[in-house]
PDB file of N, CA, C and O in Angstrom:
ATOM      1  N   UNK A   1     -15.244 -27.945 -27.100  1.00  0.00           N
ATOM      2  CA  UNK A   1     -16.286 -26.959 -26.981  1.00  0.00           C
ATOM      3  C   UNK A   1     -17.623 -27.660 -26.796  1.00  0.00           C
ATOM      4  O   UNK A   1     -17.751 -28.765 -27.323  1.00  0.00           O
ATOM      5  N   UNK A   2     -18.641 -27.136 -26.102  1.00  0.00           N
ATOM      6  CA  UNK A   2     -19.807 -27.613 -25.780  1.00  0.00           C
ATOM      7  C   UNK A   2     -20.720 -26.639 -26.366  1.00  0.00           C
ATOM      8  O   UNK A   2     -20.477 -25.455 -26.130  1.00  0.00           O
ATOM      9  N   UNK A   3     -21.637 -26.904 -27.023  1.00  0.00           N
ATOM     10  CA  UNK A   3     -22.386 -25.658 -27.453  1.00  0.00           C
ATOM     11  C   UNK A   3     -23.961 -26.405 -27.208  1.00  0.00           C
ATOM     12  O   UNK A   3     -24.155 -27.614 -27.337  1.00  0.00           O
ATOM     13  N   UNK A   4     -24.843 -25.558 -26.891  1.00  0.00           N
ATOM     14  CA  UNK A   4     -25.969 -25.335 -27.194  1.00  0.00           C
ATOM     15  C   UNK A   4     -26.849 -24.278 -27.149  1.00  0.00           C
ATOM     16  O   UNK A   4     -26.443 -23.155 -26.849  1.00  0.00           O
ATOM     17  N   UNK A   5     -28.559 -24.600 -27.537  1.00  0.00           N
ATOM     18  CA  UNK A   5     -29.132 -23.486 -28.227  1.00  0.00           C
ATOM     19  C   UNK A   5     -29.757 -23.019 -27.092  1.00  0.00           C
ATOM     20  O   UNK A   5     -29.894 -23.645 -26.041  1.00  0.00           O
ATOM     21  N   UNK A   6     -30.231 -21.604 -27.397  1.00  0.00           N
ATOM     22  CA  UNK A   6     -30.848 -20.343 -26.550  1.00  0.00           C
ATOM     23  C   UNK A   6     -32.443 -21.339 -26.156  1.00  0.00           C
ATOM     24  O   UNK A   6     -33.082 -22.086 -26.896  1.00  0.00           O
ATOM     25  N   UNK A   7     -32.730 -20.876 -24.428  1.00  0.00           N
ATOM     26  CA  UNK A   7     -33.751 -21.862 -24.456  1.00  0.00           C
ATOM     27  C   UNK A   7     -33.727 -22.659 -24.094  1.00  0.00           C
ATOM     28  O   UNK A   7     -34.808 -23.081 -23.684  1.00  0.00           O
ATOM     29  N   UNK A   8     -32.550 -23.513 -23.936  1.00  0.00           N
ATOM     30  CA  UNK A   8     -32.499 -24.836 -23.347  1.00  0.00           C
ATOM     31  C   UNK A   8     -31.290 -24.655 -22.150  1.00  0.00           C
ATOM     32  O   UNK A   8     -30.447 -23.758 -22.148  1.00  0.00           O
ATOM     33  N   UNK A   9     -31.395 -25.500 -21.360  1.00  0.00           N
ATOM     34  CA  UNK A   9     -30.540 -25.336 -20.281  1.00  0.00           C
ATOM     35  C   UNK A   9     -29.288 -26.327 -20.271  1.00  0.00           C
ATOM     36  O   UNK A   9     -28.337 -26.189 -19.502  1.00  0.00           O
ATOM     37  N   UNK A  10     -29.418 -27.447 -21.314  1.00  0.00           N
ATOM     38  CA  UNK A  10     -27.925 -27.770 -21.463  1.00  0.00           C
ATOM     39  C   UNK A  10     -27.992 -28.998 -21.784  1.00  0.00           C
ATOM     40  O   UNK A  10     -28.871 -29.754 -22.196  1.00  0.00           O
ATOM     41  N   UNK A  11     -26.782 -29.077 -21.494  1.00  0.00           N
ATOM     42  CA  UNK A  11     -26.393 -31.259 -22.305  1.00  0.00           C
ATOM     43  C   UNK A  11     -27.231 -31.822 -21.013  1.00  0.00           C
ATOM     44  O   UNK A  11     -28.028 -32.705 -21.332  1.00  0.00           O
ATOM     45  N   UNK A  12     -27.218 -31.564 -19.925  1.00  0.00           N
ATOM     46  CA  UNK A  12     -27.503 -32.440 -18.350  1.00  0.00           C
ATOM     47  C   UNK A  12     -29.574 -31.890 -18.276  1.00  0.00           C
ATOM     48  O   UNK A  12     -30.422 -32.545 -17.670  1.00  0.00           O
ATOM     49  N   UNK A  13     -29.772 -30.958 -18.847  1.00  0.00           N
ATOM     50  CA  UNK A  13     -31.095 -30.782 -18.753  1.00  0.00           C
ATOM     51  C   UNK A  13     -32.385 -32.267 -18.633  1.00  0.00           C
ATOM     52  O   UNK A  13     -32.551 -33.258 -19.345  1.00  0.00           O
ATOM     53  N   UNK A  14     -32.965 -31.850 -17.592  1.00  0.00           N
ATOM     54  CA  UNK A  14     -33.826 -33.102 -17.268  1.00  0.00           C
ATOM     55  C   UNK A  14     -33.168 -34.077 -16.145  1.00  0.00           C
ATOM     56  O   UNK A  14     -33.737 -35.108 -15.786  1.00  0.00           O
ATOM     57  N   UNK A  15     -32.035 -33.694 -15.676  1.00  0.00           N
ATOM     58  CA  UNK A  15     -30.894 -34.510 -15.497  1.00  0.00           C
ATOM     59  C   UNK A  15     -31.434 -33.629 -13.709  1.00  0.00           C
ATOM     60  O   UNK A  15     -32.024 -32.573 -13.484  1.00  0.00           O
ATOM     61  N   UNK A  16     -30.816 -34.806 -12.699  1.00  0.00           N
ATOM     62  CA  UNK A  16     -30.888 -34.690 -11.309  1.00  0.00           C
ATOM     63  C   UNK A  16     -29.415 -34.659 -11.058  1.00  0.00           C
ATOM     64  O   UNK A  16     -28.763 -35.640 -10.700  1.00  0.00           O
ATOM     65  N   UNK A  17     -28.867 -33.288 -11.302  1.00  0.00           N
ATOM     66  CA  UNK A  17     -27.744 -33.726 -11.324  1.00  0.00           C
ATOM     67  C   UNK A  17     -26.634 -33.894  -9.912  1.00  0.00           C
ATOM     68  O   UNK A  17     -25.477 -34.288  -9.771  1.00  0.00           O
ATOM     69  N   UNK A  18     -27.724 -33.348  -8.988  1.00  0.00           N
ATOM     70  CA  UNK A  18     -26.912 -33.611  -7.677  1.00  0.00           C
ATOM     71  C   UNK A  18     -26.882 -35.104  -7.065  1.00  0.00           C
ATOM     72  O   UNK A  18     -26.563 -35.407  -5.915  1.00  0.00           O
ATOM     73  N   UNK A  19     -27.236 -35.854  -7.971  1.00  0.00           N
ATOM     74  CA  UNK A  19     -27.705 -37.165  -7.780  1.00  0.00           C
ATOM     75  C   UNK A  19     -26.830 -38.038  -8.608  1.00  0.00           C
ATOM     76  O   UNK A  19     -26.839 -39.268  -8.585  1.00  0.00           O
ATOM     77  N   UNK A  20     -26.035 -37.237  -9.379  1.00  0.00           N
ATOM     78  CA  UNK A  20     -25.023 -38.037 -10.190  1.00  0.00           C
ATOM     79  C   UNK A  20     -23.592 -37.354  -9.788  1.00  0.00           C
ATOM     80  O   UNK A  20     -23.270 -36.222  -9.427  1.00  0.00           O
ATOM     81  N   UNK A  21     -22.725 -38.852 -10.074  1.00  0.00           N
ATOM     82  CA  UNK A  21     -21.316 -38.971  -9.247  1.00  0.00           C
ATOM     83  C   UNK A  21     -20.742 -38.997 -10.706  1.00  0.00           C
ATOM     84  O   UNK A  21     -20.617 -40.043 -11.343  1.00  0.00           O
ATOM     85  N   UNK A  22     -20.334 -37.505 -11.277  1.00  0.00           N
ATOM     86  CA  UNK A  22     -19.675 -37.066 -12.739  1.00  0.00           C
ATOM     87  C   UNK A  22     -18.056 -37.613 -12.548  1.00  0.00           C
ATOM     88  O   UNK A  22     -17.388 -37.376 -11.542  1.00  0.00           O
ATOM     89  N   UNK A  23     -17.641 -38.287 -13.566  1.00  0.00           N
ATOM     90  CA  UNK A  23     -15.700 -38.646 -13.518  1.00  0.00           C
ATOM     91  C   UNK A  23     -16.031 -38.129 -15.104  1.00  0.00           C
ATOM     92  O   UNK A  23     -16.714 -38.528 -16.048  1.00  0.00           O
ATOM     93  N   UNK A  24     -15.303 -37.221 -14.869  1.00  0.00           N
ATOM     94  CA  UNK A  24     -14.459 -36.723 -16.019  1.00  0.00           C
ATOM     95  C   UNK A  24     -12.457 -36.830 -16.408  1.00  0.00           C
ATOM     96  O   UNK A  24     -11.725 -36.907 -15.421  1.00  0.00           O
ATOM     97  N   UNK A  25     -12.072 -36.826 -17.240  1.00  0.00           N
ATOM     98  CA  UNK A  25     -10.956 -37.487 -17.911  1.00  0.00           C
ATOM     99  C   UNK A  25     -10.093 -36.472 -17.023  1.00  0.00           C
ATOM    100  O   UNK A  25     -10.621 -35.362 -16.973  1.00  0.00           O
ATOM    101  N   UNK A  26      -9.059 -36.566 -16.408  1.00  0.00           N
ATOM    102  CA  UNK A  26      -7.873 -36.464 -15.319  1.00  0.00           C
ATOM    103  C   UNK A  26      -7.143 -34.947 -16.520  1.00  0.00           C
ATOM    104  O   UNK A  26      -6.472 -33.994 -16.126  1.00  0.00           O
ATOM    105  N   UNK A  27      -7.526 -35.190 -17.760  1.00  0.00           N
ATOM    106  CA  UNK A  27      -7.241 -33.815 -18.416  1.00  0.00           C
ATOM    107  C   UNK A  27      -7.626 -32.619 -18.292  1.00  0.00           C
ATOM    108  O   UNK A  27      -7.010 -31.572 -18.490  1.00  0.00           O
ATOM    109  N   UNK A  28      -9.213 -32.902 -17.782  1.00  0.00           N
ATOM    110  CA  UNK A  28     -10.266 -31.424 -18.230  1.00  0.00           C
ATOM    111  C   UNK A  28      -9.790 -30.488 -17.153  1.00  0.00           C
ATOM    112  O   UNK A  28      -9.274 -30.524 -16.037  1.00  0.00           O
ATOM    113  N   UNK A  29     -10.365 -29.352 -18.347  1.00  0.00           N
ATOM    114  CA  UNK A  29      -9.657 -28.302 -18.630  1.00  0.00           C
ATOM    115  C   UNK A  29     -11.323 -27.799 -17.701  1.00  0.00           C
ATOM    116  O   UNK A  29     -12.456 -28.279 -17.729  1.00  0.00           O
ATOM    117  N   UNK A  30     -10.631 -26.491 -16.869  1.00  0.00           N
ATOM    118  CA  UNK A  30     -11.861 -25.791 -16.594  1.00  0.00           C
ATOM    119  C   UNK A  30     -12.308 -24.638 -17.871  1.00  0.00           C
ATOM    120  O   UNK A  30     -11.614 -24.075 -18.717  1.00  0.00           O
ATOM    121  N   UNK A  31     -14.205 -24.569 -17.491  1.00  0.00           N
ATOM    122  CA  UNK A  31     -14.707 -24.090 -18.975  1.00  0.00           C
ATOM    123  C   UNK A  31     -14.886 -23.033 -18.998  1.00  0.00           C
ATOM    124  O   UNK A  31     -15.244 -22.789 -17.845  1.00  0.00           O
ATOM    125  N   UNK A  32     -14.897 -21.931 -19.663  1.00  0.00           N
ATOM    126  CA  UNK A  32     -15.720 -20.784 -19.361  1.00  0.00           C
ATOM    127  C   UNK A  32     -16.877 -21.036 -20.422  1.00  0.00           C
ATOM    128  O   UNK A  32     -16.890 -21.696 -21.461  1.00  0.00           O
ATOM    129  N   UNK A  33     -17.688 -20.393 -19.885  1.00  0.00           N
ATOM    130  CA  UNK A  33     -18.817 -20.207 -20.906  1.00  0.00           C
ATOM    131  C   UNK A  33     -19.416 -18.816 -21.178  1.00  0.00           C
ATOM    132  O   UNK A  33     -19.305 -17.828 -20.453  1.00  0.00           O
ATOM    133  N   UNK A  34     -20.124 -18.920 -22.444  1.00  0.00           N
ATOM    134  CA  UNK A  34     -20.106 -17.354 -23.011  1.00  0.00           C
ATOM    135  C   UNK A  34     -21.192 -17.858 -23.922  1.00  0.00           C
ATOM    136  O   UNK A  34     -21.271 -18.987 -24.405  1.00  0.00           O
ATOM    137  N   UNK A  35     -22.093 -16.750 -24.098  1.00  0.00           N
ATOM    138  CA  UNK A  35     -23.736 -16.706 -25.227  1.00  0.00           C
ATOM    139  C   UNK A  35     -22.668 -16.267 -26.457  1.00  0.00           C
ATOM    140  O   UNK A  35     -21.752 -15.453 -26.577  1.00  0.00           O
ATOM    141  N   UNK A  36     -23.300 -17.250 -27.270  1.00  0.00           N
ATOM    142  CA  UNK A  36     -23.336 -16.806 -28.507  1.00  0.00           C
ATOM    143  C   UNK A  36     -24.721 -16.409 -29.131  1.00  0.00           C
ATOM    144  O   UNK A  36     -25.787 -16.362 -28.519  1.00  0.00           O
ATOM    145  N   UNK A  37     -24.523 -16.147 -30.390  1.00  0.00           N
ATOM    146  CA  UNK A  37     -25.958 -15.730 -31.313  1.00  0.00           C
ATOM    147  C   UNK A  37     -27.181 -17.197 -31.271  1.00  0.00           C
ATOM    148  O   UNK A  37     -26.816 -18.258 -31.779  1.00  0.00           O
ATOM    149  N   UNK A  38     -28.271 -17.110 -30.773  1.00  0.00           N
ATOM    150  CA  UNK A  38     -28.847 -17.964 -30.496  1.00  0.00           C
ATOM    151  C   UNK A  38     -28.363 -19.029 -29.462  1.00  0.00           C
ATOM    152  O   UNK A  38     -28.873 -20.146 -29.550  1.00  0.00           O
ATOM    153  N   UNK A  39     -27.490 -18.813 -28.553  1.00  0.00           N
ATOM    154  CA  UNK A  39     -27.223 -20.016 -28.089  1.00  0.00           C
ATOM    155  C   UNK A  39     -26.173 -19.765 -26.474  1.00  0.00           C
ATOM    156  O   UNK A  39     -26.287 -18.822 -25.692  1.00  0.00           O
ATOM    157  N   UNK A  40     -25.510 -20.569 -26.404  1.00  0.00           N
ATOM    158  CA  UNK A  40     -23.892 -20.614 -25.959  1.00  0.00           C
ATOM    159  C   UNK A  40     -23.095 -21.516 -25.992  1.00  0.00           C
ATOM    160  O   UNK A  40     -23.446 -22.665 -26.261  1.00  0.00           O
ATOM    161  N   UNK A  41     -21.740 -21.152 -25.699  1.00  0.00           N
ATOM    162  CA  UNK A  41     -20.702 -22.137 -26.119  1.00  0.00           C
ATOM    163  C   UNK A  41     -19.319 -21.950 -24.399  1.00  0.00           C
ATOM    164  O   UNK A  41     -18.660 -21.062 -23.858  1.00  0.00           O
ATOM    165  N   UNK A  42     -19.608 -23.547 -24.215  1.00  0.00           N
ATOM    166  CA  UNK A  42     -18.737 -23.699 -23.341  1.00  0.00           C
ATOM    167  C   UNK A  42     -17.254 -23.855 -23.908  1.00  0.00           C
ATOM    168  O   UNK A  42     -16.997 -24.912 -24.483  1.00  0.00           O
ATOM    169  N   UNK A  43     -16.204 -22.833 -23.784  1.00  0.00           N
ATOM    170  CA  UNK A  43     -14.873 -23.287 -24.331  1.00  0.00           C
ATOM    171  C   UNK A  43     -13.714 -23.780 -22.983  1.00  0.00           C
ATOM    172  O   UNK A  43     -13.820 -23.328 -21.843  1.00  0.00           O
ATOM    173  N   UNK A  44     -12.827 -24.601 -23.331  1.00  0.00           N
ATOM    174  CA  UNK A  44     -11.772 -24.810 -21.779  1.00  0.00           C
ATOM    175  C   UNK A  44     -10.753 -24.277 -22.047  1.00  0.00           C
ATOM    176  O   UNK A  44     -10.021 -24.272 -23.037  1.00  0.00           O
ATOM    177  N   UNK A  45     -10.734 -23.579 -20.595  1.00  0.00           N
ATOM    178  CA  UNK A  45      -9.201 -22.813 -20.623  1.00  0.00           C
ATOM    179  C   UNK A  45      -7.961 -23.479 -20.607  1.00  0.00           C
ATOM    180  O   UNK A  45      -7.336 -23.679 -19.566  1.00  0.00           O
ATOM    181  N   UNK A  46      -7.633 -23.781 -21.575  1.00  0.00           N
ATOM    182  CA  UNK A  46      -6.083 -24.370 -21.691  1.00  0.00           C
ATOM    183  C   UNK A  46      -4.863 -24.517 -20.561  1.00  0.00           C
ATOM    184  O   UNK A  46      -4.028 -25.382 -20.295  1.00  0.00           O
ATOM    185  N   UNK A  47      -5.329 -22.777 -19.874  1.00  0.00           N
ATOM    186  CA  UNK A  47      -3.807 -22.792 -18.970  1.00  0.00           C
ATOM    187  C   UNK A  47      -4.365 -23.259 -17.234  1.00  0.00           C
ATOM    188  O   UNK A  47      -3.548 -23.405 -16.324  1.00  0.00           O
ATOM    189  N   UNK A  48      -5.712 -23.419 -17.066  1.00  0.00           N
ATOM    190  CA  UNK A  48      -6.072 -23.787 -16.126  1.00  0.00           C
ATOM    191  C   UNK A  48      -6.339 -25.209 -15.540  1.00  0.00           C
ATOM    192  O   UNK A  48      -7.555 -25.141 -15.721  1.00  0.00           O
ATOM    193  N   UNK A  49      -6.193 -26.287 -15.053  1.00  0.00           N
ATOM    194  CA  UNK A  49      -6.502 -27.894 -15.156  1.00  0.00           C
ATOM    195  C   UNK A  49      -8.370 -27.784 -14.060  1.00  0.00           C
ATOM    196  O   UNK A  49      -8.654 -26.878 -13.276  1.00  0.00           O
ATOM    197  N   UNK A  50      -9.062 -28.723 -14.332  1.00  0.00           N
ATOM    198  CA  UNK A  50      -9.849 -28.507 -13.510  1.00  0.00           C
ATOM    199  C   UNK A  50     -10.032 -29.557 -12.238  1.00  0.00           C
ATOM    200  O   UNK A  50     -11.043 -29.735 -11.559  1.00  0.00           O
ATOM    201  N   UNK A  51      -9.021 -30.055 -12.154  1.00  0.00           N
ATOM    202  CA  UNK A  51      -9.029 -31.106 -11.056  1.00  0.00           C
ATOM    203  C   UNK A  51      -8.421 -29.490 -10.220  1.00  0.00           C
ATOM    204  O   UNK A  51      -7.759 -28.542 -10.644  1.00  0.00           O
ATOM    205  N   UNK A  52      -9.073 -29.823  -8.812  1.00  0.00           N
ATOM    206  CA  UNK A  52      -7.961 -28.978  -7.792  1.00  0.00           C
ATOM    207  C   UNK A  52      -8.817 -27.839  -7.779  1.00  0.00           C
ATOM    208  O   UNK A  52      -9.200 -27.656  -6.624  1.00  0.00           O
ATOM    209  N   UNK A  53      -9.451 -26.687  -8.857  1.00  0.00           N
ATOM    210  CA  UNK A  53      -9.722 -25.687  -9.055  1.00  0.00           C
ATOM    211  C   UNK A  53     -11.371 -25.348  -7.975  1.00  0.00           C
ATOM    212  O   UNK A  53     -12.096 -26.188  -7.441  1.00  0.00           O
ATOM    213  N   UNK A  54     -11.480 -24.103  -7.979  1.00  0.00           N
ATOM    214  CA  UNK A  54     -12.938 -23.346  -7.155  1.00  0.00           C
ATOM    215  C   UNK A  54     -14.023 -24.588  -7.601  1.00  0.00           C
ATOM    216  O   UNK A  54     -14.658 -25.284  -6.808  1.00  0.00           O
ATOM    217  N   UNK A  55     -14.058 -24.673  -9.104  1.00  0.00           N
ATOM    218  CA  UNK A  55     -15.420 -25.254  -9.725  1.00  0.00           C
ATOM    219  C   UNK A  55     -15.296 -27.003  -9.208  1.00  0.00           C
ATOM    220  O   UNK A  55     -16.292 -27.677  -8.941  1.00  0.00           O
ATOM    221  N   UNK A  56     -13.871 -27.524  -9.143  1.00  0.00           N
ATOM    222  CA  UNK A  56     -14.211 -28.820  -8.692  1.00  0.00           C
ATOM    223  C   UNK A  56     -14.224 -29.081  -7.015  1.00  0.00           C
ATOM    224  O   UNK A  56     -14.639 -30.077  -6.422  1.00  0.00           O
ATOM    225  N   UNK A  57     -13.726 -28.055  -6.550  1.00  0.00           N
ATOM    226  CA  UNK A  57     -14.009 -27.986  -5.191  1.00  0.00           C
ATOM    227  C   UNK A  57     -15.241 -28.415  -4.574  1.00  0.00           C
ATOM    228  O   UNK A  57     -15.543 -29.335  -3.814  1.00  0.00           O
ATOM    229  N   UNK A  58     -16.118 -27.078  -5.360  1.00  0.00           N
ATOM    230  CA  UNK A  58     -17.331 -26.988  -5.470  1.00  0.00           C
ATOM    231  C   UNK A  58     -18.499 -27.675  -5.960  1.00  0.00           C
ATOM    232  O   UNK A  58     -19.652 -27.242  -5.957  1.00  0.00           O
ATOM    233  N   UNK A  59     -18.088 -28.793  -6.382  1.00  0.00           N
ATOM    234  CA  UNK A  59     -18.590 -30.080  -7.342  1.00  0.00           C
ATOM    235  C   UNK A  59     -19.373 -29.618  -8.208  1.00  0.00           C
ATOM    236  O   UNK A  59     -20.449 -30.217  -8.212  1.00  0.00           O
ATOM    237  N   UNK A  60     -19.243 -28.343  -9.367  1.00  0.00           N
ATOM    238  CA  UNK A  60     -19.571 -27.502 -10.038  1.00  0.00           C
ATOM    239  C   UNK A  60     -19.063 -27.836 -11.459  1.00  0.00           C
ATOM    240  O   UNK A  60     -17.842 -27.676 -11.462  1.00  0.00           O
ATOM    241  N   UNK A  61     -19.627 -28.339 -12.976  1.00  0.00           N
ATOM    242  CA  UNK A  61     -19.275 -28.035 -13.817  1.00  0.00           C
ATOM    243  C   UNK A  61     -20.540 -28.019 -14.843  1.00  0.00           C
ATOM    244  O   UNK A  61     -21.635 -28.578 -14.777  1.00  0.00           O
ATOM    245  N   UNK A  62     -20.051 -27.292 -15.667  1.00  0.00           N
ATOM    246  CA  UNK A  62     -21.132 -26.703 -16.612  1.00  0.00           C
ATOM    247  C   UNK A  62     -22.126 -25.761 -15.647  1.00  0.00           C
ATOM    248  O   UNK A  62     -23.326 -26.036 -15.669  1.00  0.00           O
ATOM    249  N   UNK A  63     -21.766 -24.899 -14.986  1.00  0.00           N
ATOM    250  CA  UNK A  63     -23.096 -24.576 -14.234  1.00  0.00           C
ATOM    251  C   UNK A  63     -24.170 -25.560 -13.440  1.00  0.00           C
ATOM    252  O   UNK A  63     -25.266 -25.309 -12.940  1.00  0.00           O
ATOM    253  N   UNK A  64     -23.240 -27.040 -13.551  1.00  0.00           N
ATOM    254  CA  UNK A  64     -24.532 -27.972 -12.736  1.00  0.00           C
ATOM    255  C   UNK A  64     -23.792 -28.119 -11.053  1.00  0.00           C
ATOM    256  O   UNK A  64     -22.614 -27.938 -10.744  1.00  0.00           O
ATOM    257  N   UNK A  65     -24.430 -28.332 -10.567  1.00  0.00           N
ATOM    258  CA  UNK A  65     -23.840 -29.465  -9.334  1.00  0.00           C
ATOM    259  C   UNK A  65     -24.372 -30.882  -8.906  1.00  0.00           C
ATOM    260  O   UNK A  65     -25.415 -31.522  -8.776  1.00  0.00           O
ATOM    261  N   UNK A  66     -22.979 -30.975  -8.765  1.00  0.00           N
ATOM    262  CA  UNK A  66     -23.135 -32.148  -8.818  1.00  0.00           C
ATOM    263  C   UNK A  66     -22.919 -33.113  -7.779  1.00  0.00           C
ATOM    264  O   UNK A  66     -22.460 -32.439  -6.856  1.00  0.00           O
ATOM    265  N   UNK A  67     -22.981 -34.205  -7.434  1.00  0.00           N
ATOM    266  CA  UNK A  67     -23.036 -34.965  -5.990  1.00  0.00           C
ATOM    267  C   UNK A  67     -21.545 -35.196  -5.847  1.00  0.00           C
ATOM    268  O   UNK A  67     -20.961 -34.990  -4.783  1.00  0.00           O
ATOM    269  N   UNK A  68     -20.941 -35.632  -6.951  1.00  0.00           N
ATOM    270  CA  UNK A  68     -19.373 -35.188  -6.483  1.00  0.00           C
ATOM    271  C   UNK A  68     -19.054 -35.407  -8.022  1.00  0.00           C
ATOM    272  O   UNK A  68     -19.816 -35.908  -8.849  1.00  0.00           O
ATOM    273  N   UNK A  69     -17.407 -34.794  -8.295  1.00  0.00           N
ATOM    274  CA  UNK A  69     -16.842 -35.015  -9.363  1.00  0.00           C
ATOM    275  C   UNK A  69     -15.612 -35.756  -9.450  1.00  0.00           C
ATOM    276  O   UNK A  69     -14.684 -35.104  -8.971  1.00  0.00           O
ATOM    277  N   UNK A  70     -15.278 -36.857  -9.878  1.00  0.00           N
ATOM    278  CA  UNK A  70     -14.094 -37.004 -10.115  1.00  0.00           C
ATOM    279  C   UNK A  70     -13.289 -36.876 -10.898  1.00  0.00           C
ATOM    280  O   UNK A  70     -13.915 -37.495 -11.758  1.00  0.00           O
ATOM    281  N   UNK A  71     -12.064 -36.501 -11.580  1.00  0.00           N
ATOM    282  CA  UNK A  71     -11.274 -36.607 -12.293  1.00  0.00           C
ATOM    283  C   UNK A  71     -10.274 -37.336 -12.550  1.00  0.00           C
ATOM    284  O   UNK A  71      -9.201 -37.073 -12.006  1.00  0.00           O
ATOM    285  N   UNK A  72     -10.369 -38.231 -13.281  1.00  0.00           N
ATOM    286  CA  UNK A  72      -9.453 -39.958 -13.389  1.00  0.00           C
ATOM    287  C   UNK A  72      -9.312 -39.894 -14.989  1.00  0.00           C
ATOM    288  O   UNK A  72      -9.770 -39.101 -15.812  1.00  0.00           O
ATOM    289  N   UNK A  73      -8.631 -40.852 -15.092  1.00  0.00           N
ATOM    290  CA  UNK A  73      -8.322 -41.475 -16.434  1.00  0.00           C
ATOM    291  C   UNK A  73      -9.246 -42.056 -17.925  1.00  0.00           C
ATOM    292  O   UNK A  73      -8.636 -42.534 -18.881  1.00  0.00           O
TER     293      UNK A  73
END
């Protein structure tokens, strides 16, 4: 789970993120995300993988984009 507070725009905030080449672990899970009370919380869908999927197509995660994503080990 990824959580942060209402107000801020995220873990990558400040971040150029179309300018960064994201590798994430050959596991991740695509996220949904949802507001909580003060905040929100990114959770991953278990039955979905996110290599392959719309969001990595799209070089899309967390709501950022990104210059490309990989998914490796």
């Amino acid at each position: 789970k990824v959580y942060g507070k209402a107000g801020e725009k995220g873990i990558f905030e400040g971040c150029r993120t179309k300018d960064i080449d994201l590798i994430l672990s050959k596991d991740q899970k695509v996220m949904n995300g949802g507001k909580t009370e003060g905040g929100y919380c990114w959770t991953a869908d278990i039955t979905k993988d996110y290599s392959g999927s719309d969001e990595h197509n799209g070089r899309v995660f967390l709501n950022y984009d990104f210059q490309s994503i990989t998914c490796d080990y």
